[in-house]
C-alpha positions in Angstrom: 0.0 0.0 0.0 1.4 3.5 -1.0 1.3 6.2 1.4 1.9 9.5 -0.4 1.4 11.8 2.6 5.1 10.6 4.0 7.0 10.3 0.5 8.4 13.8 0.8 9.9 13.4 4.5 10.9 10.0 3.8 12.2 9.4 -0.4 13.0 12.9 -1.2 16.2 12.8 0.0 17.4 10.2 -1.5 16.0 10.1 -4.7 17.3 14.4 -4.6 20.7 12.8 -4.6 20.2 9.6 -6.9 18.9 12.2 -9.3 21.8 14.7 -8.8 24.5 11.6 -9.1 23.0 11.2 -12.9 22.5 15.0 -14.0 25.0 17.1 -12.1 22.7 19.6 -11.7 20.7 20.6 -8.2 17.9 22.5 -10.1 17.0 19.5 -12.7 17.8 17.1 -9.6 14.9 18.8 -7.6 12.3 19.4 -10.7 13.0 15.4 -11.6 12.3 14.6 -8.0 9.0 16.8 -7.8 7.9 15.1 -11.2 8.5 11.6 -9.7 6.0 12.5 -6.7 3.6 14.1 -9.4 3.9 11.1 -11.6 3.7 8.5 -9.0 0.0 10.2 -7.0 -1.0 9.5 -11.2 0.2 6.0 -11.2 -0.8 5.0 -7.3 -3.9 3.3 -8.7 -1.5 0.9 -10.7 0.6 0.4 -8.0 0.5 -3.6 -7.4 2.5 -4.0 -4.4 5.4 -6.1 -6.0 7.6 -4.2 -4.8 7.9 -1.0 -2.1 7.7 2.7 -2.1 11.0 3.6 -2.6 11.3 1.3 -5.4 8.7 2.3 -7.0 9.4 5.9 -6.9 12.9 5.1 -7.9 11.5 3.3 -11.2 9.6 6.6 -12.1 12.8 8.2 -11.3 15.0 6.7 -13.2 12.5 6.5 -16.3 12.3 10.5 -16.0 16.2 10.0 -16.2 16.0 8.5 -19.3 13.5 10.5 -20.6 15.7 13.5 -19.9 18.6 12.5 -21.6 16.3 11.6 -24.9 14.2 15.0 -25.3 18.2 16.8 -25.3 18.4 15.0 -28.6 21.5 13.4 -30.1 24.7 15.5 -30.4 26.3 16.6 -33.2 28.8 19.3 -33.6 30.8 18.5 -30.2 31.2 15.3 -31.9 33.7 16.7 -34.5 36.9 13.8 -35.2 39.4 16.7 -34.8 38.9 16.6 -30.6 40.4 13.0 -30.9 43.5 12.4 -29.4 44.7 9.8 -31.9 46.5 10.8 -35.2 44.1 9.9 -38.2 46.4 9.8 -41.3 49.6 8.5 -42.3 51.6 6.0 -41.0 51.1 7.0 -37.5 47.5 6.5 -37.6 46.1 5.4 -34.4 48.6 6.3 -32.7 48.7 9.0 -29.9 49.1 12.5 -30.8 52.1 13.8 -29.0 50.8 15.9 -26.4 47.1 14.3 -26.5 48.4 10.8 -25.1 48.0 9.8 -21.3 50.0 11.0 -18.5 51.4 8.6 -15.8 49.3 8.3 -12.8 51.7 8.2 -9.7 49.7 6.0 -7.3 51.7 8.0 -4.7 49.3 10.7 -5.4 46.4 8.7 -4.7 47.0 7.5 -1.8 47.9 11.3 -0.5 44.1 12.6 -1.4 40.8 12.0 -0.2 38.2 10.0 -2.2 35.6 12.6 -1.6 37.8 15.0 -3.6 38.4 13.1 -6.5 34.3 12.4 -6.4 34.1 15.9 -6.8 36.3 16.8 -9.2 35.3 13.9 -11.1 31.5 14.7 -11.0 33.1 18.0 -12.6 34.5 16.4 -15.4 30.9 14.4 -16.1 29.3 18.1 -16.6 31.6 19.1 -19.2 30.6 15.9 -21.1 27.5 16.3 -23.9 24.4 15.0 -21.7 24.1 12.1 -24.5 27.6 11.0 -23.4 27.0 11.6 -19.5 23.5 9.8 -19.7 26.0 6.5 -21.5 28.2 6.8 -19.1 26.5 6.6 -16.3 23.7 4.2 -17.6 26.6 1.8 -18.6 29.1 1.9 -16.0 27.1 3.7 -12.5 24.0 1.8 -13.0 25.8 -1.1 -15.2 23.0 -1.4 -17.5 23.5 -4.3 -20.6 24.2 -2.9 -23.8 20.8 -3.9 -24.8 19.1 -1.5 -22.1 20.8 1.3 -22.8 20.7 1.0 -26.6 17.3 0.6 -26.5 16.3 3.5 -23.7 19.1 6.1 -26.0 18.0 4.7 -29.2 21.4 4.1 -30.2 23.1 1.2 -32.3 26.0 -1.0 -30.3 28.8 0.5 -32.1 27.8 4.1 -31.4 27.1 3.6 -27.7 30.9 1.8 -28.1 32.5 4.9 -29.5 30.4 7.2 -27.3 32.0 5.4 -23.8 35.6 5.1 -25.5 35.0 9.4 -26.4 33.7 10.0 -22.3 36.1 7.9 -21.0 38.9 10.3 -23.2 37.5 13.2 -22.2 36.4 12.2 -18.2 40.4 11.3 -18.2 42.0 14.3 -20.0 40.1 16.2 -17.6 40.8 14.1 -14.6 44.7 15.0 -15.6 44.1 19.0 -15.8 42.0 19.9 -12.9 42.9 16.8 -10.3 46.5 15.1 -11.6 48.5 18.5 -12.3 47.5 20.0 -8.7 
């Protein structure tokens, strides 16, 4: 049985933060959450009981997610070949361009910070991704949704949501190197 009078007091902070965690934003983080309660009083009568409240609400939630990510369309201009850090012509073709190609990661310095910084810095580099890329990213490897899922939910073939993770992965590590590794 739902009970929609405590849902505020008791889910709003955590779906506030599960929502944050996937859009790196506090304003869309909030809106999403006050949907989810608005969507949910719709869909109570529906509600079998399968499962509890929080679930529930996080389903909604994490359907609004998606949702999100789809109505900011597909990119197109950010995805321009020249941003690659791989040389595309001649004989050194796939290779690393010299001063695009990764630094060395002392683990010294990793054991010196605090986890909660690199969090932060790293939730950072996720906003300067394009949302398509962010909502991969996170669908993929946070949430570890199959290939399947997320293809389906992004309407998206295999091979681009391949290339997509390899081009967020670039990018969340070149910045990873400028703002956290060159302190």
């Amino acid at each position: 049985m739902l009970h929609p009078e405590t849902w505020v007091e008791k889910y709003s902070d955590y779906l506030y933060n599960y929502a944050y965690a996937r859009l790196s934003d506090e304003e869309s983080a909030k809106d999403m959450v006050q949907e989810v309660f608005f969507a949910a009083l719709k869909a109570k009568n529906s509600f079998r009981g399968e499962s509890n409240e929080q679930t529930f609400l996080t389903a909604i939630l994490k359907r609004k997610i998606i949702d999100f990510y789809r109505s900011k369309g597909k990119p197109s201009d950010h995805l321009l070949l020249d941003n690659l850090p791989f040389n595309d012509m001649g004989m050194h073709q796939g290779q690393w361009k010299d001063d695009r190609g990764p630094a060395s990661w002392d683990k010294t310095v990793l054991e010196e910070i605090e986890n909660e910084e690199l969090a932060d810095a790293l939730k950072l580099c996720m906003t300067r991704l394009p949302l398509q890329w962010q909502a991969c990213f996170i669908m993929k490897t946070v949430d570890s949704e199959s290939t399947e899922t997320v293809c389906k939910e992004l309407d998206l073939s295999s091979s681009n949501l391949w290339v997509i993770l390899h081009r967020a992965r670039l990018k969340l590590r070149e910045c990873l190197e400028n703002i956290w590794f060159k302190q």
